[in-house]
Backbone as a chain_set.jsonl record, in Angstrom:
{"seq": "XXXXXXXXXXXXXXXXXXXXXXXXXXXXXXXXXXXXXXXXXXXXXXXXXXXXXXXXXXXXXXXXXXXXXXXXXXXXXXXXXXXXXXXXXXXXXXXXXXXXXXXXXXXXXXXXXXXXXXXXXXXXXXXXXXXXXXXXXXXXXXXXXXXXXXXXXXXXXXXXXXXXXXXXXXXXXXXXXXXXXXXXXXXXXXXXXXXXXXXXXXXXXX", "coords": {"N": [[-19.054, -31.146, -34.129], [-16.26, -29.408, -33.714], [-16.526, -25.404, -33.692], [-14.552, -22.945, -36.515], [-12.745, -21.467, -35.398], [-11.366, -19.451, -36.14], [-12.169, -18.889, -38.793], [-14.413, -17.899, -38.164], [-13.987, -16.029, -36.602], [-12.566, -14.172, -38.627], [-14.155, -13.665, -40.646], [-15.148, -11.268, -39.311], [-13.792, -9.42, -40.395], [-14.023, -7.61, -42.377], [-16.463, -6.301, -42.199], [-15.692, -5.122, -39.755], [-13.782, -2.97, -40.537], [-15.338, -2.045, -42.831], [-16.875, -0.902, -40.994], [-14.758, 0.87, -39.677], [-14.15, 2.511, -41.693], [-16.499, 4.261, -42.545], [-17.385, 5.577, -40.449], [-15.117, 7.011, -40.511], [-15.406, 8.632, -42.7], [-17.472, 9.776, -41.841], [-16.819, 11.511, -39.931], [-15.202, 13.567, -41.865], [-16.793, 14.306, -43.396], [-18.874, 15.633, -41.797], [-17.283, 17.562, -40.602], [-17.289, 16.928, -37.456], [-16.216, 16.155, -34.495], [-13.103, 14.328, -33.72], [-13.423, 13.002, -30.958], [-15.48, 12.216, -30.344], [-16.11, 9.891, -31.706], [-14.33, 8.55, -31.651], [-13.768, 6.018, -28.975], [-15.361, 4.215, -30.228], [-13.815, 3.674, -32.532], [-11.524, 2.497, -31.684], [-12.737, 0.321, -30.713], [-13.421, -0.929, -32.577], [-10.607, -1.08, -33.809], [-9.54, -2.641, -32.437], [-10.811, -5.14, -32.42], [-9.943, -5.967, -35.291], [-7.452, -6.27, -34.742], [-7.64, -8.028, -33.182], [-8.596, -10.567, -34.311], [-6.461, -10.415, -36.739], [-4.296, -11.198, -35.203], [-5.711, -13.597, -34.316], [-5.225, -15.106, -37.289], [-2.797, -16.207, -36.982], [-2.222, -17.864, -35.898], [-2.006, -21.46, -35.995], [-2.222, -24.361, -37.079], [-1.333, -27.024, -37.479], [-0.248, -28.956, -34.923], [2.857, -28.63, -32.7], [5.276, -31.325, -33.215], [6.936, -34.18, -31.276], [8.779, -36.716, -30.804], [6.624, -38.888, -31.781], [4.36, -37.796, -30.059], [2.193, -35.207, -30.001], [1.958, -31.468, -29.435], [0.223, -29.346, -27.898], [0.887, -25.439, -28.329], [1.097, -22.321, -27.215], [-0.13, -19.812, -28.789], [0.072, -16.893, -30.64], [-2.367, -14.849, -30.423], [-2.691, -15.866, -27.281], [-0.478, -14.999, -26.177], [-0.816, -12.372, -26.744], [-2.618, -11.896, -25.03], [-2.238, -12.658, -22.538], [0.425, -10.982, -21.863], [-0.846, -8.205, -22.775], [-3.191, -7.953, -20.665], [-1.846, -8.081, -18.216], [-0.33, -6.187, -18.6], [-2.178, -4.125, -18.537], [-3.596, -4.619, -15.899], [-1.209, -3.958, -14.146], [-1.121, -0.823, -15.016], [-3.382, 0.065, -14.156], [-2.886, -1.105, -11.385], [-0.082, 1.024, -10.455], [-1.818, 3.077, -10.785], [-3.796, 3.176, -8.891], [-2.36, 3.492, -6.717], [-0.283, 4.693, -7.022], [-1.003, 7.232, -8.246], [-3.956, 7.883, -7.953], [-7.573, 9.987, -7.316], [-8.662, 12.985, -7.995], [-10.59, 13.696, -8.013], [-14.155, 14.88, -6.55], [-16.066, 12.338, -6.195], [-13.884, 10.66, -5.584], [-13.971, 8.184, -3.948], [-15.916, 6.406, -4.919], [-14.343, 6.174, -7.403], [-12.298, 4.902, -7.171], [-12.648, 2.778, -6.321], [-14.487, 1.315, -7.964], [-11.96, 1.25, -9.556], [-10.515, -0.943, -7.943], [-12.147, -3.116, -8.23], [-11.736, -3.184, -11.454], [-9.3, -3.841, -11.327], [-9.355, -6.516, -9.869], [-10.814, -7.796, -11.531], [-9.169, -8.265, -14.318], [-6.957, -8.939, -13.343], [-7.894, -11.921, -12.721], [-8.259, -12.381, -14.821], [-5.842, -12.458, -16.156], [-4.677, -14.653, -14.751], [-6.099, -16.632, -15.353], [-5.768, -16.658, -18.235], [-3.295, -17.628, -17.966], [-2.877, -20.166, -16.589], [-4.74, -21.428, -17.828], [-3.532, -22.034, -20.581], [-0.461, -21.29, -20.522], [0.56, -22.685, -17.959], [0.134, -25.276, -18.391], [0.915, -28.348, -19.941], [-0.412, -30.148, -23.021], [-0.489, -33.059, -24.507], [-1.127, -35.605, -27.356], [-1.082, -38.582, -29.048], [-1.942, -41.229, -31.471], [-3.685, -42.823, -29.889], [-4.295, -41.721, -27.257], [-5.18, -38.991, -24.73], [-2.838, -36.488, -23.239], [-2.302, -34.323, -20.28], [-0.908, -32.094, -18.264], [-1.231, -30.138, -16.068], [-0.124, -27.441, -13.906], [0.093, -27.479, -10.311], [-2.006, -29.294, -10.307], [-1.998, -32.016, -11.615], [-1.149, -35.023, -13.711], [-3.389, -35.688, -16.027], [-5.17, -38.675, -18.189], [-6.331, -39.551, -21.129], [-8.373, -41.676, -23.451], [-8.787, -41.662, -26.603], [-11.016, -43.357, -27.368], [-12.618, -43.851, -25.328], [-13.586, -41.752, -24.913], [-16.661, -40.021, -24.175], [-18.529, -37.52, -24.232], [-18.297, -34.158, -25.375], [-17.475, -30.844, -25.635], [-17.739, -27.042, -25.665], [-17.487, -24.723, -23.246], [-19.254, -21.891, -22.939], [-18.283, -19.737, -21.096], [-15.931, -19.749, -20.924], [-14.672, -20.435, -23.129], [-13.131, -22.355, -23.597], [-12.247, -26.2, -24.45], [-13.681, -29.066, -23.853], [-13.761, -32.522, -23.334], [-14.719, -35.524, -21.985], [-14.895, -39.014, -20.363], [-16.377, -42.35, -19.326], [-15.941, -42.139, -16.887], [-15.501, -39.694, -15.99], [-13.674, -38.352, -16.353], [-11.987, -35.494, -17.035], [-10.89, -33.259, -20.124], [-9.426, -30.247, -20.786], [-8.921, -27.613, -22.987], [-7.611, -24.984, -24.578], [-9.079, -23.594, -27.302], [-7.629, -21.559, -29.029], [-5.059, -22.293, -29.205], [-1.879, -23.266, -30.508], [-1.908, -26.052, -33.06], [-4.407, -26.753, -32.495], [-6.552, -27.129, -33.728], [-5.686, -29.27, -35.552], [-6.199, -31.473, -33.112], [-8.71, -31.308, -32.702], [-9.307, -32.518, -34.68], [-9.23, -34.777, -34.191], [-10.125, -35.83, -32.004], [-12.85, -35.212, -32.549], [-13.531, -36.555, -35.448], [-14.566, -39.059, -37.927], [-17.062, -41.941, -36.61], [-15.703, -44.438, -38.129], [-13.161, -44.23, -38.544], [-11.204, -44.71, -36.197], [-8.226, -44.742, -34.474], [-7.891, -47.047, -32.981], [-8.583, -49.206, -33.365]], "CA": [[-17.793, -30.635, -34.651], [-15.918, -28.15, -33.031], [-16.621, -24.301, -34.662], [-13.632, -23.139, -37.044], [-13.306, -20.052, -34.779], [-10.4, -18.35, -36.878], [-13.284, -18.248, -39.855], [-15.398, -16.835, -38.003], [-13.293, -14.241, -36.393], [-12.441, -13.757, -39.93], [-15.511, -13.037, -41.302], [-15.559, -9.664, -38.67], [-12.643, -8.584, -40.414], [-14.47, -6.434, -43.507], [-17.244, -5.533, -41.377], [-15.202, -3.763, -38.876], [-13.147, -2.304, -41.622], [-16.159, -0.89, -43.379], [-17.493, 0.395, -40.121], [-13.831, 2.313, -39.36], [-14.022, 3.823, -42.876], [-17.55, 5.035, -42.169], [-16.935, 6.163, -38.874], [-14.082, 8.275, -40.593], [-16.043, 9.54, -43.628], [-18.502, 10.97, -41.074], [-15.889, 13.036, -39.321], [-14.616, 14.2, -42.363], [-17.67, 15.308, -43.888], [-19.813, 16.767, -41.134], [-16.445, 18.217, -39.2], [-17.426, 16.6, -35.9], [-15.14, 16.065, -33.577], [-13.178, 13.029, -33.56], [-13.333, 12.466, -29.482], [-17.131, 11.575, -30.246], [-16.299, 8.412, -32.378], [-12.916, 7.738, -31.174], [-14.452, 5.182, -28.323], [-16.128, 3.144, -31.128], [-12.99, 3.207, -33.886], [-10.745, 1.671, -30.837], [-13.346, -0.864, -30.247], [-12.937, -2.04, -34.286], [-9.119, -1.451, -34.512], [-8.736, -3.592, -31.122], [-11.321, -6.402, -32.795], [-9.164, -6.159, -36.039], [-5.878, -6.733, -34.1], [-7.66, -9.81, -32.425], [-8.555, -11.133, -35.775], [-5.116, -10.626, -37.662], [-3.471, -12.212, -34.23], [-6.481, -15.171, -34.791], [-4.999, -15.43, -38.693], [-1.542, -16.415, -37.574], [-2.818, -19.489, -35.292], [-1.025, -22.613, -36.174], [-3.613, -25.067, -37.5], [-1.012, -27.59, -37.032], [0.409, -29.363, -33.799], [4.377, -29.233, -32.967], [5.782, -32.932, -33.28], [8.494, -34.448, -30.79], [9.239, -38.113, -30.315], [6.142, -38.916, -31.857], [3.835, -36.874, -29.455], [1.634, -33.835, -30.834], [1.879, -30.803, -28.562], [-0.646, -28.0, -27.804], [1.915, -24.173, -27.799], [0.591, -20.589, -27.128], [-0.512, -18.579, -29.91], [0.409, -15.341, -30.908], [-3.497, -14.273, -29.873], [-2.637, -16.168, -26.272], [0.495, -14.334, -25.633], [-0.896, -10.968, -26.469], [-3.88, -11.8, -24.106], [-1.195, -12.969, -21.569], [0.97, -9.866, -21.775], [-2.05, -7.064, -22.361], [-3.548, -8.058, -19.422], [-0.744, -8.086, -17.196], [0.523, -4.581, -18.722], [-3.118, -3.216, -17.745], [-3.56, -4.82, -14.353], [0.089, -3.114, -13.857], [-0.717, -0.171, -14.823], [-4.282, 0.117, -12.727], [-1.924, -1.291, -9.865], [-0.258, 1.976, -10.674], [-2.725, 4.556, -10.326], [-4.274, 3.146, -7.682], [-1.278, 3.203, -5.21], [0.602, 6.39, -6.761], [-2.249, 8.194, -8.811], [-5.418, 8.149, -7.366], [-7.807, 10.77, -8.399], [-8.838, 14.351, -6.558], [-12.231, 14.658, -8.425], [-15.219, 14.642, -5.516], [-16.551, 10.821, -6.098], [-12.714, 9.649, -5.551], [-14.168, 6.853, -3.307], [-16.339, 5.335, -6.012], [-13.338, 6.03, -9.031], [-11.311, 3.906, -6.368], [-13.754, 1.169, -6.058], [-14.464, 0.775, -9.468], [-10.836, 0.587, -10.19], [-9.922, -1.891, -7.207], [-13.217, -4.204, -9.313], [-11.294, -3.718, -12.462], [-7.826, -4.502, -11.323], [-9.195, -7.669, -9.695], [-11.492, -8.808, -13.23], [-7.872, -8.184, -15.194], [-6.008, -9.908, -12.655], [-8.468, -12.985, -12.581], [-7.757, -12.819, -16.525], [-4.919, -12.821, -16.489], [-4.537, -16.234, -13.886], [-6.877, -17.671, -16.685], [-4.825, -16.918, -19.532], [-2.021, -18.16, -17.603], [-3.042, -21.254, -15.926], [-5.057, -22.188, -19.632], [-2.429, -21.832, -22.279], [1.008, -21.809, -20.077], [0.977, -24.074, -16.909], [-0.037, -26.77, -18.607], [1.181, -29.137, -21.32], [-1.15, -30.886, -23.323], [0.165, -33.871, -25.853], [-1.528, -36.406, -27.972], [-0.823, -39.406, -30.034], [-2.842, -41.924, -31.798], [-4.482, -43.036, -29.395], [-4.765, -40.777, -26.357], [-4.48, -37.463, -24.535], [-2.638, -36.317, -22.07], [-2.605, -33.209, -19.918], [-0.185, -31.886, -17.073], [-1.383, -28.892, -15.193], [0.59, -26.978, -12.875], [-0.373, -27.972, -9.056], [-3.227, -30.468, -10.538], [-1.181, -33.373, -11.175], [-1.529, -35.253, -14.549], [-4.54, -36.91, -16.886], [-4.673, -39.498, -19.651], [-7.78, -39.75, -21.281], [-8.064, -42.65, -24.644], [-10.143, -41.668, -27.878], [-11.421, -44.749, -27.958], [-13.462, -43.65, -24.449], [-14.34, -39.991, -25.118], [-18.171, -40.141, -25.037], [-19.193, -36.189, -24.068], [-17.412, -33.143, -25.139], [-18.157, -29.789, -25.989], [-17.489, -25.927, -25.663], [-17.13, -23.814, -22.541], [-19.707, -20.646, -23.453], [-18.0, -18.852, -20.544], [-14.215, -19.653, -21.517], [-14.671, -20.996, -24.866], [-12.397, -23.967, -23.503], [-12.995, -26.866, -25.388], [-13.671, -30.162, -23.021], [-13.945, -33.795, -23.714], [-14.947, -36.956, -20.867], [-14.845, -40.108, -20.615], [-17.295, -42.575, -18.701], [-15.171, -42.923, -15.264], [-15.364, -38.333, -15.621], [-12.456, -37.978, -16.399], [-12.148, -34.253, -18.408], [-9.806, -32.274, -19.872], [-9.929, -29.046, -21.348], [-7.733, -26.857, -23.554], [-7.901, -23.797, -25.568], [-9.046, -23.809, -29.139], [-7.064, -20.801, -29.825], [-3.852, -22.524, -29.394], [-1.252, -23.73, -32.226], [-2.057, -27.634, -32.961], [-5.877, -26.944, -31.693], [-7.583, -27.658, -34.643], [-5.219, -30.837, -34.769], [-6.725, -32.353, -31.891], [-10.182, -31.35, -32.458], [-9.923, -33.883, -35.302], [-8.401, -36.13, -33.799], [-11.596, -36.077, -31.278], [-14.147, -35.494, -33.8], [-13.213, -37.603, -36.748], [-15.569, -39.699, -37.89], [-16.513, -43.102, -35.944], [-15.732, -45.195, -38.65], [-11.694, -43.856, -38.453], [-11.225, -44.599, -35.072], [-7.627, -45.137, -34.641], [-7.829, -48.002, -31.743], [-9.074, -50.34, -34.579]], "C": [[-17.378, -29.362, -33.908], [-15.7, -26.766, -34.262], [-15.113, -24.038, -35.011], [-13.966, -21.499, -36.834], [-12.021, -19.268, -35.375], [-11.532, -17.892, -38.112], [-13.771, -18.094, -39.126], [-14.947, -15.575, -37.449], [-12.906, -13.341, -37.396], [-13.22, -12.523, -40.699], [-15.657, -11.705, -40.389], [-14.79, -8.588, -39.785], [-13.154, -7.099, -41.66], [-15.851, -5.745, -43.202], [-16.707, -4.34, -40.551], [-14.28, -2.654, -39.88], [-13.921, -1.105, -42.122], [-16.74, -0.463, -42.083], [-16.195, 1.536, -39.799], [-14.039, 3.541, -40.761], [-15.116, 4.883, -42.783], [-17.913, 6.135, -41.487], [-15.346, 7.559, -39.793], [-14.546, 9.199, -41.467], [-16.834, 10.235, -42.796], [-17.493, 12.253, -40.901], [-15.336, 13.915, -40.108], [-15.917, 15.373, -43.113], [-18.013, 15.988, -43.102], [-18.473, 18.168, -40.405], [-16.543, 17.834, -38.327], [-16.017, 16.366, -35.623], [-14.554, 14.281, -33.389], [-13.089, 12.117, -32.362], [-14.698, 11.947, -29.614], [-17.258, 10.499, -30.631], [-15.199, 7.922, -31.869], [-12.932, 6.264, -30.062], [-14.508, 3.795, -29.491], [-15.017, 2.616, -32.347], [-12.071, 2.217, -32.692], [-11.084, 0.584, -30.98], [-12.898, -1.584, -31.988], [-11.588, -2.164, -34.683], [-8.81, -2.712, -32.919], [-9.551, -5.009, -31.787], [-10.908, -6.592, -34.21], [-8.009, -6.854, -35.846], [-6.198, -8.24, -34.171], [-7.701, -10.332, -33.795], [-7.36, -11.446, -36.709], [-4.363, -11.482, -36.496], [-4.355, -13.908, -34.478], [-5.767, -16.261, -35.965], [-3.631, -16.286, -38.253], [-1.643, -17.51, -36.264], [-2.2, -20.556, -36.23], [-1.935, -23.901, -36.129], [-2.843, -26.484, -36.68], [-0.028, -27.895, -35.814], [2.221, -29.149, -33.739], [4.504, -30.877, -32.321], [6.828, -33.319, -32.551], [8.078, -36.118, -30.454], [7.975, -38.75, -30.367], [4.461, -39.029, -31.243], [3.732, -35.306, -30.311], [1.421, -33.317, -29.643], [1.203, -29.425, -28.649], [0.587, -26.548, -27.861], [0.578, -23.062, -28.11], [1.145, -20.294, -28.097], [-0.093, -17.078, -29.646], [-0.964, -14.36, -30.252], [-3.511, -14.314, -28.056], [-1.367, -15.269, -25.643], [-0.109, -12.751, -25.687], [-1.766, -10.967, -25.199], [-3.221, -12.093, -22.861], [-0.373, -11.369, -20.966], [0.015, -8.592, -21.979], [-2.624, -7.3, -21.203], [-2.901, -7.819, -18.431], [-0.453, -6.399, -17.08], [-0.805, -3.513, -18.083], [-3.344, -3.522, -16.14], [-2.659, -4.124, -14.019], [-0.237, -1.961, -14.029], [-1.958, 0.566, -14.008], [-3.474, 0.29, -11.382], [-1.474, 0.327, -9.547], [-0.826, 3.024, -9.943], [-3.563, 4.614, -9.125], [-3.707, 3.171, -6.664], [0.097, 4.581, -5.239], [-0.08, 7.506, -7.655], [-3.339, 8.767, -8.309], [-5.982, 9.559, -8.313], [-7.848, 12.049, -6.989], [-10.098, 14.818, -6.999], [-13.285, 13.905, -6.714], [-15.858, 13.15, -5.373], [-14.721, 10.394, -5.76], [-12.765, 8.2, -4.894], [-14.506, 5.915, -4.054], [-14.782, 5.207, -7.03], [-12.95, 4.574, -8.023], [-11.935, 2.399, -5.993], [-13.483, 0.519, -6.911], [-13.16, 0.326, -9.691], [-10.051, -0.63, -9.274], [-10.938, -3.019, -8.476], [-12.317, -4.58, -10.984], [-10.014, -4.708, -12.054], [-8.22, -6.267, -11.053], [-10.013, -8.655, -11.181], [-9.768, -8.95, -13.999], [-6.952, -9.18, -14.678], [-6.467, -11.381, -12.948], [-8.418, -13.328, -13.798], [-7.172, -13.259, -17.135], [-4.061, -14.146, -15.758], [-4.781, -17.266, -14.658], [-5.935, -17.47, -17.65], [-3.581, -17.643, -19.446], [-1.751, -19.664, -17.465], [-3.483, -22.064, -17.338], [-3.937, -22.791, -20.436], [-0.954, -22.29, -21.87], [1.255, -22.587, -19.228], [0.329, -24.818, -17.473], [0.325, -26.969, -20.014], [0.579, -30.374, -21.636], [-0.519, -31.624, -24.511], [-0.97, -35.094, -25.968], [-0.812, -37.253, -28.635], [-1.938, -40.547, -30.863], [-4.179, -42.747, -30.932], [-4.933, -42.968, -27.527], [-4.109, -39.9, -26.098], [-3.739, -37.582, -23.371], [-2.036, -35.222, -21.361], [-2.061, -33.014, -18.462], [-0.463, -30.594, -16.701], [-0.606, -28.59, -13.907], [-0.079, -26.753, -11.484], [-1.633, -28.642, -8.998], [-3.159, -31.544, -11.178], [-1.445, -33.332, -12.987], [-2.394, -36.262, -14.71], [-4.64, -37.51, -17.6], [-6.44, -39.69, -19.685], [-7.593, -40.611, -22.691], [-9.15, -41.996, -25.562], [-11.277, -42.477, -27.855], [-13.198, -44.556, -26.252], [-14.0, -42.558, -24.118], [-15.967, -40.485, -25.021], [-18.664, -38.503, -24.806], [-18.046, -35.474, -24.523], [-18.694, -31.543, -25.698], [-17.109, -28.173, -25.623], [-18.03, -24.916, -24.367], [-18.101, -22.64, -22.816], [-19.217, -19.296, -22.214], [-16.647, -18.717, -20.622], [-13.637, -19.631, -22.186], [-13.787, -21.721, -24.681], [-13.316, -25.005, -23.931], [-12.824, -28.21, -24.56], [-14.218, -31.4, -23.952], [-14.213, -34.619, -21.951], [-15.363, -37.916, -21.775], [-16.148, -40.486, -19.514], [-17.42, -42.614, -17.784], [-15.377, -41.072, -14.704], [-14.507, -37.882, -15.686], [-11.983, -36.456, -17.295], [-11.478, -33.682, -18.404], [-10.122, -31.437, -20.911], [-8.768, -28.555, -22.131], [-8.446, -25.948, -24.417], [-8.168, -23.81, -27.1], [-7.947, -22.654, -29.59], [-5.636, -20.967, -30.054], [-3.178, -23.556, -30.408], [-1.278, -24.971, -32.355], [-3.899, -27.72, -32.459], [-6.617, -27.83, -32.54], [-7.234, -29.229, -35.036], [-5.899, -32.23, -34.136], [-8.127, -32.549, -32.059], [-10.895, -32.176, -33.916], [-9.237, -34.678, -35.298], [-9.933, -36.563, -33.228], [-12.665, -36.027, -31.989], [-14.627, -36.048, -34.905], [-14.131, -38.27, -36.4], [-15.196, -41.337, -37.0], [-15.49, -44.314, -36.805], [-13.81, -44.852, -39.14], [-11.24, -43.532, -36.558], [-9.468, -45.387, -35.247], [-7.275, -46.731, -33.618], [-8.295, -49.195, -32.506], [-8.346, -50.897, -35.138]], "O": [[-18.145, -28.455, -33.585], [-15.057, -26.853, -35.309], [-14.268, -24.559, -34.284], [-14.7, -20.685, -37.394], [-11.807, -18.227, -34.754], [-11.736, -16.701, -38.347], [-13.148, -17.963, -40.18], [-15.336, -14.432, -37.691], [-12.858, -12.116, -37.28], [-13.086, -11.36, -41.079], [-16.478, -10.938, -40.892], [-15.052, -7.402, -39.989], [-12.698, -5.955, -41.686], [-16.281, -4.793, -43.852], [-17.021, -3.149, -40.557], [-14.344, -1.447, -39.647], [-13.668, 0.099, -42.063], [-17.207, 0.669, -42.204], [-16.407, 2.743, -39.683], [-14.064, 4.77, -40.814], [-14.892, 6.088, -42.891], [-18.489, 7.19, -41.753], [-14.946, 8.666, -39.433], [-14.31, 10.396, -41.305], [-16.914, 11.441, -43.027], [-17.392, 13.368, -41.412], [-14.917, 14.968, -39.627], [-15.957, 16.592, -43.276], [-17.684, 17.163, -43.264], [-18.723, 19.271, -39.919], [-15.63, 18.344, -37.677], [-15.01, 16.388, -36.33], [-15.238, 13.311, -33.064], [-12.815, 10.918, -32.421], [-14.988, 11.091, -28.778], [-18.217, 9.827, -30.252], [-15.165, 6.713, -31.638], [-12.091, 5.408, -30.336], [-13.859, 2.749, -29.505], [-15.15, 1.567, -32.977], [-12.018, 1.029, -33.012], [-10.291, -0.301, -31.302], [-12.189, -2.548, -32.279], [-11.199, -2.953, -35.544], [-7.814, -3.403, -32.708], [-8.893, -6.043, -31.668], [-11.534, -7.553, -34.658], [-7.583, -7.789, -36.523], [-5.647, -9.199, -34.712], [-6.619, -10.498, -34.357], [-7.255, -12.499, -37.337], [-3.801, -12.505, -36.888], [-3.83, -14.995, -34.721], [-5.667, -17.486, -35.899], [-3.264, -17.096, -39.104], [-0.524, -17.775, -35.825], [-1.945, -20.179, -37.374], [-2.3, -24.355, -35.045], [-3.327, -27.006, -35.676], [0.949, -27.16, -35.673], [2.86, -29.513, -34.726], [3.996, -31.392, -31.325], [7.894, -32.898, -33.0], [7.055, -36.468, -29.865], [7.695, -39.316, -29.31], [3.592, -39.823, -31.606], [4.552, -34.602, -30.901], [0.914, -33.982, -28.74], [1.607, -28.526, -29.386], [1.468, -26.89, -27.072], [-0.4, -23.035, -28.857], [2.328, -20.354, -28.429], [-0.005, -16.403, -28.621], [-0.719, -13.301, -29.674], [-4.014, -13.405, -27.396], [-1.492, -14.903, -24.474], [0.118, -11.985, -24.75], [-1.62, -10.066, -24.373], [-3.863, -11.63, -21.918], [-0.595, -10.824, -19.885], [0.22, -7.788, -21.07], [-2.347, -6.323, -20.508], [-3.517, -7.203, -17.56], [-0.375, -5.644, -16.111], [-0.632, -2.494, -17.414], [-3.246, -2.636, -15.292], [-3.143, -3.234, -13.32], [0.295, -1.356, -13.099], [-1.695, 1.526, -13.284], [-3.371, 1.244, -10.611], [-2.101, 0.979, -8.712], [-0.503, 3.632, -8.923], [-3.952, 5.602, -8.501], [-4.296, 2.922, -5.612], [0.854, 5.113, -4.427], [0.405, 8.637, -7.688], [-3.597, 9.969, -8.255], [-5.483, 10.084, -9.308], [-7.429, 12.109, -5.833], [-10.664, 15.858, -6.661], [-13.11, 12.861, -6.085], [-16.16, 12.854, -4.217], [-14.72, 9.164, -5.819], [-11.975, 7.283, -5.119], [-13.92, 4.836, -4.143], [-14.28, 4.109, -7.269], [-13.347, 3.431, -8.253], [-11.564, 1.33, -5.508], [-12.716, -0.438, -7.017], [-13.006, -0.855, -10.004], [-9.094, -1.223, -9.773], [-10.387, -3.57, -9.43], [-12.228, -5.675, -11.541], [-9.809, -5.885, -12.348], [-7.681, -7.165, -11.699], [-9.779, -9.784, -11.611], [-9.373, -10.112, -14.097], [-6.328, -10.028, -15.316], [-5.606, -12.141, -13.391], [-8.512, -14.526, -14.063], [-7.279, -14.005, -18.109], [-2.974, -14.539, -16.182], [-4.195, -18.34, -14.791], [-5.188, -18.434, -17.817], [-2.933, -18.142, -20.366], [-0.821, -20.297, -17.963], [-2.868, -23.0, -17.848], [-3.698, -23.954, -20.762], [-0.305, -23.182, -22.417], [2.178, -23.367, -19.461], [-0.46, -25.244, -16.63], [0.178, -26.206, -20.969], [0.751, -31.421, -21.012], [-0.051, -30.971, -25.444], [-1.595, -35.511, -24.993], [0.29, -36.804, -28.949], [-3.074, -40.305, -30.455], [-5.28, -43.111, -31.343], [-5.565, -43.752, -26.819], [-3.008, -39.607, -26.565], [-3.861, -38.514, -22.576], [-0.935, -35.009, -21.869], [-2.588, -33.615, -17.526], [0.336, -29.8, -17.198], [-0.486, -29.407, -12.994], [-0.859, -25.8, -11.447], [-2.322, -28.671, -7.979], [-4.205, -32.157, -11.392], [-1.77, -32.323, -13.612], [-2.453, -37.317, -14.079], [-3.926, -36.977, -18.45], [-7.332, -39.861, -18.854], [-6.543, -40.283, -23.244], [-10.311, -41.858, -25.175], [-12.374, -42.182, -28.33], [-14.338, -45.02, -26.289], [-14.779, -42.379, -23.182], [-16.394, -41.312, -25.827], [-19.557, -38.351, -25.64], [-16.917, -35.882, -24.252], [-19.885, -31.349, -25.944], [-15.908, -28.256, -25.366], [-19.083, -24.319, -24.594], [-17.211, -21.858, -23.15], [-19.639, -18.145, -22.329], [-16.139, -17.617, -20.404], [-12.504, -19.169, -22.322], [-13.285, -22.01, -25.767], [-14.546, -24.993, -23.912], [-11.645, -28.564, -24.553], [-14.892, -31.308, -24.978], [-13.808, -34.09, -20.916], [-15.808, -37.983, -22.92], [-16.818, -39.626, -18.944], [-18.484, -42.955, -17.267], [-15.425, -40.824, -13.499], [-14.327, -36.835, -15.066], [-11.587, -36.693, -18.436], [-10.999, -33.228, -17.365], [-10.912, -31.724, -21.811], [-7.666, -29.069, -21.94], [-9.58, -26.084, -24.876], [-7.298, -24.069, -27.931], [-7.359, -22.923, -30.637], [-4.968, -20.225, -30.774], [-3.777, -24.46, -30.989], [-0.437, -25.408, -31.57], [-4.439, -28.777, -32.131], [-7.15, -28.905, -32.266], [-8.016, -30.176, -34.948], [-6.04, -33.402, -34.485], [-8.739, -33.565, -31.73], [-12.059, -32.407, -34.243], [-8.659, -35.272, -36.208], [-10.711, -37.35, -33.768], [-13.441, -36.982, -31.968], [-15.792, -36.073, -35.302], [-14.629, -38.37, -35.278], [-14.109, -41.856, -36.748], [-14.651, -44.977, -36.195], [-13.382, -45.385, -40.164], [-11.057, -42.477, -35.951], [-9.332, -46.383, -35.958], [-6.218, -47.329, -33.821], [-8.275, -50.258, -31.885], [-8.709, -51.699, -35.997]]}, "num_chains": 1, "name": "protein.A"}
């Protein structure tokens, strides 16, 4: 079965909560300084965000001409547009900022390394979620990627699938290899992933 990754992003949500409150009762009691925790409250209001953007995921598919169609999420667009706005503003500093502290060679390294991880992020978020359109119907998929032609794959010949642990794309094949991938986090996901996982004994090709 494919995991029901909005509950579990869920489940962070009163964890990180009670760690910001924590994290704030300290500072209030001892006096510290709040540049010492500030690092760590970011990290729980930025894995809050993701979570409330997770919540408003779109369980079900949009419907046209009786074809079910994969769309970008509210979580996929921010991850689309944050990325972009940081690669941009790296780009930025690295071409009219720079720095003047004594390592400036390394800062400048490091930040060429980030720009290109952000960039390569943001290709993925792109190429995933927006160049391609993925549709279903009763009894198969089918999947148009932008400069990688299109695939049709049948339910009825799925035999492998599974989960991505480096993309968290969610793949299916057939016996000929045929595989196609798509994002769980997008609106209609969960949709599909019982369409593909439903039991054998509701096989619609019957």
């Amino acid at each position: 079965m494919l995991p029901d990754l909005r509950r579990a992003l869920r489940s962070f949500a009163w964890p990180l909560l009670g760690f910001v409150i924590l994290i704030a009762v300290i500072v209030v009691v001892t006096g510290g300084s709040v540049d010492n925790v500030r690092p760590f409250v970011s990290v729980a209001i930025a894995m809050l965000a993701i979570v409330a953007l997770t919540a408003l995921q779109k369980s079900d598919a949009r419907v046209r001409e009786g074809w079910h169609y994969l769309t970008p999420s509210a979580m996929e667009w921010f991850a689309l547009i944050g990325s972009f706005a940081i690669t941009a503003l790296m780009l930025w500093v690295y071409h009219f900022v720079g720095s003047a502290r004594a390592d400036a060679a390394t800062q400048m390294l490091i930040l060429k390394c980030l720009i290109a991880a952000f960039a390569a992020g943001t290709g993925l978020v792109f190429f995933t979620s927006f160049a391609c359109e993925l549709r279903w119907n009763d009894r198969s998929i089918e999947q148009r990627r932008l400069l990688l032609g299109a695939k049709t794959l049948r339910f009825a010949d799925i035999v492998a699938g599974g989960m991505n642990p480096l993309t968290q794309a969610v793949w299916v094949a057939d016996a000929d290899g045929t595989v196609i991938r798509f994002s769980p986090y997008a609106n209609g996901a969960e949709s599909l992933a019982r369409m593909i996982f439903r039991p054998e004994d509701d096989d619609p090709t019957e």
